[in-house]
C-alpha positions as CSV (number, residue, x, y, z in Angstrom):
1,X,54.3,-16.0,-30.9
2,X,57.6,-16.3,-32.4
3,X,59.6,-19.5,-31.4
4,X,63.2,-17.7,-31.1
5,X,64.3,-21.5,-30.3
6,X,63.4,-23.1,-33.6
7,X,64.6,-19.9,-35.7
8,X,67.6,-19.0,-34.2
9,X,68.5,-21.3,-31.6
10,X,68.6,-20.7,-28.0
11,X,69.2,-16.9,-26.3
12,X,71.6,-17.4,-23.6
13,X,71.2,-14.4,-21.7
14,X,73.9,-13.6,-19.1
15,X,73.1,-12.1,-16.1
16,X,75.7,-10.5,-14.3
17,X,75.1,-8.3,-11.1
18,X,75.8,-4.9,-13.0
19,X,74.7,-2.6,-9.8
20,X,77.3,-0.3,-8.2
21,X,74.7,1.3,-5.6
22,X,74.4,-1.6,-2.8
23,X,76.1,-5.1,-3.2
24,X,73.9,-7.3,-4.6
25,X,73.1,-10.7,-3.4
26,X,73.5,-13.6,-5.5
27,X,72.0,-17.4,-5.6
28,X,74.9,-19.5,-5.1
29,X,72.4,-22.4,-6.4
30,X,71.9,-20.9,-9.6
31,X,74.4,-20.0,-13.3
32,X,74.8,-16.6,-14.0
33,X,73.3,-17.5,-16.8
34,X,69.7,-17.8,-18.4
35,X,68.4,-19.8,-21.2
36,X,65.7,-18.3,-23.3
37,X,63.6,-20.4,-25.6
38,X,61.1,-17.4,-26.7
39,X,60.7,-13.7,-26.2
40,X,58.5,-11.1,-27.6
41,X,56.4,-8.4,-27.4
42,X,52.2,-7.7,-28.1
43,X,49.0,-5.4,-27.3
44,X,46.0,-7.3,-25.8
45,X,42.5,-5.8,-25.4
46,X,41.5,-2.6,-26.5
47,X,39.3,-1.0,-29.1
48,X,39.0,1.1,-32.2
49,X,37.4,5.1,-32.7
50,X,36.9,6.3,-35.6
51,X,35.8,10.0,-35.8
52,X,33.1,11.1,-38.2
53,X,33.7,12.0,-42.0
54,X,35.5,11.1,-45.0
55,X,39.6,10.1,-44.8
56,X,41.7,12.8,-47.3
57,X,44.6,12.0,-48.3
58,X,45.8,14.9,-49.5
59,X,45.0,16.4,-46.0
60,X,46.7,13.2,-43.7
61,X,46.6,14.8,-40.0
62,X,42.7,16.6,-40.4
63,X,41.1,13.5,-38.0
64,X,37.5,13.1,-40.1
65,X,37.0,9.3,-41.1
66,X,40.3,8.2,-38.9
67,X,40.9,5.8,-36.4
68,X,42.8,5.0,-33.0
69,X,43.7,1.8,-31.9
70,X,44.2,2.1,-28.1
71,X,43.3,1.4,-24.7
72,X,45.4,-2.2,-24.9
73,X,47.8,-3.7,-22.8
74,X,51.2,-4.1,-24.0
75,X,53.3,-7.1,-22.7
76,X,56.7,-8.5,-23.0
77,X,57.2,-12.0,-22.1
78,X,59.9,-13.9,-21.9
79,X,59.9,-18.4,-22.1
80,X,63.2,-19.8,-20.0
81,X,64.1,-23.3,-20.8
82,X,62.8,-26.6,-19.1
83,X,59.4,-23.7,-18.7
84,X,57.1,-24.8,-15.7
85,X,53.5,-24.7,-16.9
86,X,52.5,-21.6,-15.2
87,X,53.5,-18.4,-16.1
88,X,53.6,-15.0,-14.0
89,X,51.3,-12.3,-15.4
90,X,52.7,-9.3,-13.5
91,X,50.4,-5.8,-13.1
92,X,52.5,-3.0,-11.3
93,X,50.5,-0.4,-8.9
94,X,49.7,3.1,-9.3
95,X,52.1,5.5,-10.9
96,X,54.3,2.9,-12.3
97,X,55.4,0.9,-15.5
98,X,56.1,-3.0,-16.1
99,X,59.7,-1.7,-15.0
100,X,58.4,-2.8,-11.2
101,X,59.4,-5.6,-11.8
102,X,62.8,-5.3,-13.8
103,X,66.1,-4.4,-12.0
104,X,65.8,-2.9,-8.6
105,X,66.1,1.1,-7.8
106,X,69.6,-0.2,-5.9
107,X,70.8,-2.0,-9.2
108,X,70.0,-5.7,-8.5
109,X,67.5,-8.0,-10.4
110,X,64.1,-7.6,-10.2
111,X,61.3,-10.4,-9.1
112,X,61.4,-10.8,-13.8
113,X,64.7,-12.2,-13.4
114,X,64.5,-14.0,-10.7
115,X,61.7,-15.8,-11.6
116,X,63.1,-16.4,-15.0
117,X,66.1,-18.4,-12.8
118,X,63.4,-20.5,-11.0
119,X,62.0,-21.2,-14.9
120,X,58.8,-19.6,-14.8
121,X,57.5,-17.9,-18.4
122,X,57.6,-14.5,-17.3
123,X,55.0,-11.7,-18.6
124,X,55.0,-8.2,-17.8
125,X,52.4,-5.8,-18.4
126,X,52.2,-2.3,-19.2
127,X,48.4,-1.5,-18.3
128,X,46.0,0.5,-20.9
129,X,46.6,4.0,-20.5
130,X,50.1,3.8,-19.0
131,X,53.8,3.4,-20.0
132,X,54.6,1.5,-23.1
133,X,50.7,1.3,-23.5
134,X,50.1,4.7,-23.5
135,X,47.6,5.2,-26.3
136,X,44.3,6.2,-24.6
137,X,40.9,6.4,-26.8
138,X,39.8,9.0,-23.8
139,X,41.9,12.6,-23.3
140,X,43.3,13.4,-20.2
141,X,45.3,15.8,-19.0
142,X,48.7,14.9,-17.3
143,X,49.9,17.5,-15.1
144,X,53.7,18.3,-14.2
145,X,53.2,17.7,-10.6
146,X,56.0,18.3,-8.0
147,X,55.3,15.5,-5.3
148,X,58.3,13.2,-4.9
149,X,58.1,13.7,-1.3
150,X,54.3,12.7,-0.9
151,X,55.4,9.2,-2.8
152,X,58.5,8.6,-0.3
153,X,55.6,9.3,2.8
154,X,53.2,7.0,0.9
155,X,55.3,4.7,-0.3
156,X,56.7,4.5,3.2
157,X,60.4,5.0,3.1
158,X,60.0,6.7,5.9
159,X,59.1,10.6,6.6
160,X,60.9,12.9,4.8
161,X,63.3,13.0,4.6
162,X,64.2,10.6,7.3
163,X,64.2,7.1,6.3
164,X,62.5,4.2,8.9
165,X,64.9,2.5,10.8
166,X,65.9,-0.4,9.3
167,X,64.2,-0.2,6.5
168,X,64.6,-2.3,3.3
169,X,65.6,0.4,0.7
170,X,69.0,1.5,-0.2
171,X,69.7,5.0,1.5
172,X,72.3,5.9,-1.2
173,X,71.0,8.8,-3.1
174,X,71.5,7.2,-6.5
175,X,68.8,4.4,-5.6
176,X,66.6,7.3,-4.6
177,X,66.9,8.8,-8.1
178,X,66.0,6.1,-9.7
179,X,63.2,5.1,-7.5
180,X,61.8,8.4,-8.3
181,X,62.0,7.7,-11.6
182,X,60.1,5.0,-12.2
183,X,56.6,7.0,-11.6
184,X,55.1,7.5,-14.8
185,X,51.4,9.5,-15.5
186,X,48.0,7.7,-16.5
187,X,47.7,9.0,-20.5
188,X,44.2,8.6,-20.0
189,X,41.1,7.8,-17.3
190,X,41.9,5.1,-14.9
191,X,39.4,1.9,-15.4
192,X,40.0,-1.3,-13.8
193,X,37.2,-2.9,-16.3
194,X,39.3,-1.8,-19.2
195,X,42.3,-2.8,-17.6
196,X,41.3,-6.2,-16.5
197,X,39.6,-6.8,-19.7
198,X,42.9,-6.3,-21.6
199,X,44.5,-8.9,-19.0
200,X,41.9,-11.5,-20.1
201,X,43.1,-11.1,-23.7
202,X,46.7,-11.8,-22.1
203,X,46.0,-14.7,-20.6
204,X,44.5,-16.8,-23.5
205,X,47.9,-16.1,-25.3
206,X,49.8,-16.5,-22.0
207,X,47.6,-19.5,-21.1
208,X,46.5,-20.5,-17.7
209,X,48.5,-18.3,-15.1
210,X,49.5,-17.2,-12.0
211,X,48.7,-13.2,-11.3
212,X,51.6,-10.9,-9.4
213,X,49.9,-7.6,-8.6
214,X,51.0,-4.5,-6.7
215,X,48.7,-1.8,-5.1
216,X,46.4,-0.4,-7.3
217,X,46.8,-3.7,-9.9
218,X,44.8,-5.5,-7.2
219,X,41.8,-4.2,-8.1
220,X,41.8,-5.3,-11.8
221,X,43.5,-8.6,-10.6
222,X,40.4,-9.5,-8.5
223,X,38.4,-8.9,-11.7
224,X,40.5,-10.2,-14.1
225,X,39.6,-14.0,-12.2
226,X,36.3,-13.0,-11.7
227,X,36.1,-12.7,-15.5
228,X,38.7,-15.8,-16.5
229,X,38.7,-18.9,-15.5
230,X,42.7,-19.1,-16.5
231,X,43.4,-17.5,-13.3
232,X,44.9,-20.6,-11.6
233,X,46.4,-18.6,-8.2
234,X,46.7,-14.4,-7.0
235,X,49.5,-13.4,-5.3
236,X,48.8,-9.3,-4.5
237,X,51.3,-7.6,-2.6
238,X,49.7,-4.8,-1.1
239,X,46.7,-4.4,-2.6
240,X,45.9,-0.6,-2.1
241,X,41.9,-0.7,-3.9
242,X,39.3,-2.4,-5.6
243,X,38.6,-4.9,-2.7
244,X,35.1,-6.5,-4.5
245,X,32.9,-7.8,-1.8
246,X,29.4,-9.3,-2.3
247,X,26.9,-6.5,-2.6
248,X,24.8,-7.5,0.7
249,X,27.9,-7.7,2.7
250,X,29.8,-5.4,2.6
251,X,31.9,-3.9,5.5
252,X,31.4,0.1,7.0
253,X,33.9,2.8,5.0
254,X,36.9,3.4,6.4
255,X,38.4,6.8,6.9
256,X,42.1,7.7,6.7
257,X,44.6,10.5,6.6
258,X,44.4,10.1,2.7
259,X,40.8,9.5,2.5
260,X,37.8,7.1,2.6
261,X,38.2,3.5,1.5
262,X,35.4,1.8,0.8
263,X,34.6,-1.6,-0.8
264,X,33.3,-2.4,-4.2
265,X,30.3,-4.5,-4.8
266,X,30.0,-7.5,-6.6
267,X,27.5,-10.3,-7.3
268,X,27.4,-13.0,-4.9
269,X,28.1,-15.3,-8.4
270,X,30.8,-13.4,-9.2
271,X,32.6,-12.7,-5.5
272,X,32.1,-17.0,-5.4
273,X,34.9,-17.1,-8.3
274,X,37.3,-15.8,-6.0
275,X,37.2,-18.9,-4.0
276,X,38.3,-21.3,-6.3
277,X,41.7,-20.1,-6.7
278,X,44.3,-19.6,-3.9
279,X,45.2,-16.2,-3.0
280,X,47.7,-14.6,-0.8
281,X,48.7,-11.1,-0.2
282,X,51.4,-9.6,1.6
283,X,51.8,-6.1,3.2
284,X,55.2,-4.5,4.2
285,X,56.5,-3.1,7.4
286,X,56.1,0.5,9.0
287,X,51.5,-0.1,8.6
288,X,50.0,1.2,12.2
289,X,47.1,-0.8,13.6
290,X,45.4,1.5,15.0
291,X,44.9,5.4,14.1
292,X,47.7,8.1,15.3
293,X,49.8,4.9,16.8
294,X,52.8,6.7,16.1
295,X,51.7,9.8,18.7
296,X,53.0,12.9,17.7
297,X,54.4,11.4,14.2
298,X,51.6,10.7,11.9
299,X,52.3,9.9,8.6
300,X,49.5,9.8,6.4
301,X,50.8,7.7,4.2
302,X,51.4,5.0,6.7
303,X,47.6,5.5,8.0
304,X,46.5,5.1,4.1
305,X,48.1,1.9,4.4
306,X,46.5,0.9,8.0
307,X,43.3,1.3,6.6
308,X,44.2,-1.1,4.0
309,X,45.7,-3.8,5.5
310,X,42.6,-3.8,8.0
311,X,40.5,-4.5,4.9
312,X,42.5,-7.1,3.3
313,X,42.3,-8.9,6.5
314,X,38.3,-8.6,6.3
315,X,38.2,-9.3,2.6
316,X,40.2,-12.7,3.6
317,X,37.8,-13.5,5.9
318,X,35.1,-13.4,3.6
319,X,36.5,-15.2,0.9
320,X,37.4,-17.5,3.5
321,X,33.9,-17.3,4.7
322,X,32.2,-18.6,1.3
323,X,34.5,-21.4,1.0
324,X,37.8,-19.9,-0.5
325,X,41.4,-20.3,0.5
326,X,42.9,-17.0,1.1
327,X,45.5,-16.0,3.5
328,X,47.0,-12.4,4.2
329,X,50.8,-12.2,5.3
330,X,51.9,-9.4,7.5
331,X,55.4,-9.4,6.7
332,X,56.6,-8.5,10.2
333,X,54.8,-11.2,12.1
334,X,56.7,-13.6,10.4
335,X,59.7,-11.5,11.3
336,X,60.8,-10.4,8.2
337,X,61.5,-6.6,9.5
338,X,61.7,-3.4,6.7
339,X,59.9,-3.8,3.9
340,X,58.2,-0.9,1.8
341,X,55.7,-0.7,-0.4
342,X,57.9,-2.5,-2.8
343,X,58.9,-5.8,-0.8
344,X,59.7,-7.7,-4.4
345,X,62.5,-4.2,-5.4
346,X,64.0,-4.2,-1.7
347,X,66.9,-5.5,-0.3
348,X,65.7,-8.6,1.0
349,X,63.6,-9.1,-2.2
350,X,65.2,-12.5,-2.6
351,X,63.6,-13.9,0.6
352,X,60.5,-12.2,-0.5
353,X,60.8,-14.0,-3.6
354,X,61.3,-17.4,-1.6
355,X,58.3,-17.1,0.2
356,X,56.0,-16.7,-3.0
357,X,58.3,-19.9,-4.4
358,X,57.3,-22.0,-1.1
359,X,53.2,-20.8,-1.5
360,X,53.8,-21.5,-5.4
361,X,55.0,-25.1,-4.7
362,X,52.6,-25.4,-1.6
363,X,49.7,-24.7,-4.0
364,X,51.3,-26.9,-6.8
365,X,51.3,-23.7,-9.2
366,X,54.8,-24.8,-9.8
């Protein structure tokens, strides 16, 4: 990696709070400004085709003898000064890009500034087969899809078009817009063991590091420290698949509104490396504990998350159960009210923020 430090000198980035849709909170602890030893950019993972034949040159888009270079991760990082040691490896959920984690749909920073204040190395992934890492070595084919509404049910904003009360999302429609626009497609078949093998090769440039996943990123979290021991610590926020339990004990399917979620089996060697690192995952507000709570107003997207929160709170058991230390975090029995799918991009993401500081520094992963 390029040491922008000893080549150019220091970045000083300034951060001003640039948002015009909701007023943005700021640290009164911290500058306005952030120092930036290194930054840069690089694929990790992924593999090489070649299709049969002989290359002509004469003949330079005819694909015999060729090759792709795809299914790799593509990160940006970013190396604040006085660094702690452990960096955050982000992996966003379905649908979305490394921009999770940038500057909120409302126009405030993101959990990559933030973090960046509290002088953590910051590294953000685009996964194989999505965003900036779009180059797939398998077609698929990406549909124009009209479903903005399904995401705002799922995503639980509310039910359209009514918005939860008191719920932690800006209600001006300009945040809305640019929530929307942060789903992107899958350019190619989703695979958490390509995906999580990419994240392996992240880590040894990254070194030994914390994981931030969202939603579907749990999934290839899990095996990402099942297959690297550089995973120090897992913080998931609402992990949505991929819940890896050992193959003889596994828990019943569970049905939804959305469909049938079932676990993923593992060997008992492998589930055991998932108790040697601390883990804690955090679900949002608006998540019914038992089917059709809300009579006369189901949402299926809140019953797609009911489903899952009542297997994170098995899967925490059983990790807990072989010796681990995992804990699951409802956000409103800690009375923290209104969060979404997206507790790190909402309002309050600040305080969401503090609590992963206070489990970082609890854990000493600070």
């Amino acid at each position: 990696m390029i040491n922008i430090n000893s080549l150019f000198g220091k970045l000083l980035l300034t951060i001003g709070i640039t948002g015009s849709m909701s007023a943005c909170s700021v640290n009164p602890h911290q500058s306005s400004a952030i120092s930036i030893v290194q930054q840069g950019n690089f694929a990790a993972g992924g593999k090489v085709i070649q299709s049969a034949g002989q290359f002509d040159d004469k003949q330079l888009f005819k694909p015999q003898g060729q090759t792709l270079h795809g299914d790799h991760a593509s990160v940006f990082y970013q190396i604040p000064e006085h660094a702690r040691p452990y960096p955050l490896v982000s992996l966003y959920g379905a649908g979305q890009s490394a921009k999770t984690w940038g500057t909120t749909p409302d126009g405030c920073e993101g959990f990559q500034t933030l973090f960046l204040r509290q002088h953590f190395p910051v590294y953000v992934v685009d996964q194989p087969r999505r965003g900036q890492a779009g180059q797939s070595t398998l077609a698929i084919e990406v549909p124009a899809t009209t479903n903005d509404q399904a995401w705002f049910n799922m995503f639980r904003l509310g039910q359209y078009p009514n918005f939860f009360k008191g719920v932690q999302f800006s209600q001006d429609s300009t945040a809305l817009n640019q929530y929307f626009r942060q789903m992107t497609p899958n350019t190619g078949v989703y695979d958490e063991q390509v995906i999580s093998d990419a994240m392996v090769e992240i880590l040894k440039k990254s070194g030994d590091a914390v994981l931030i996943t969202h939603s579907q990123g749990g999934g290839p979290g899990w095996w990402t420290a099942i297959k690297s021991n550089q995973v120090k610590g897992i913080v998931a926020y609402e992990p949505g698949s991929g819940f890896v339990f050992p193959e003889n004990e596994l828990p019943e399917p569970m049905p939804s509104a959305t469909g049938t979620l079932s676990a993923t089996p593992v060997k008992m060697a492998d589930f055991q490396k998932l108790t040697k690192i601390p883990i804690i995952v955090y679900y949002g507000d608006n998540i019914p504990t038992e089917k059709n709570a809300y009579a006369g107003q189901q949402n299926a997207g809140q019953d797609n998350w009911r489903v899952r929160l009542k297997m994170t709170q098995l899967w925490v058991d059983k990790i807990n159960q072989h010796g681990g230390q995992a804990q699951l975090v409802h956000l409103p029995d800690i009375g923290i009210y209104g969060n979404i799918h997206f507790p790190f991009s909402d309002l309050n993401n600040q305080q969401i923020a503090e609590l992963l500081s206070q489990w970082l520094h609890k854990n000493k992963l600070d």
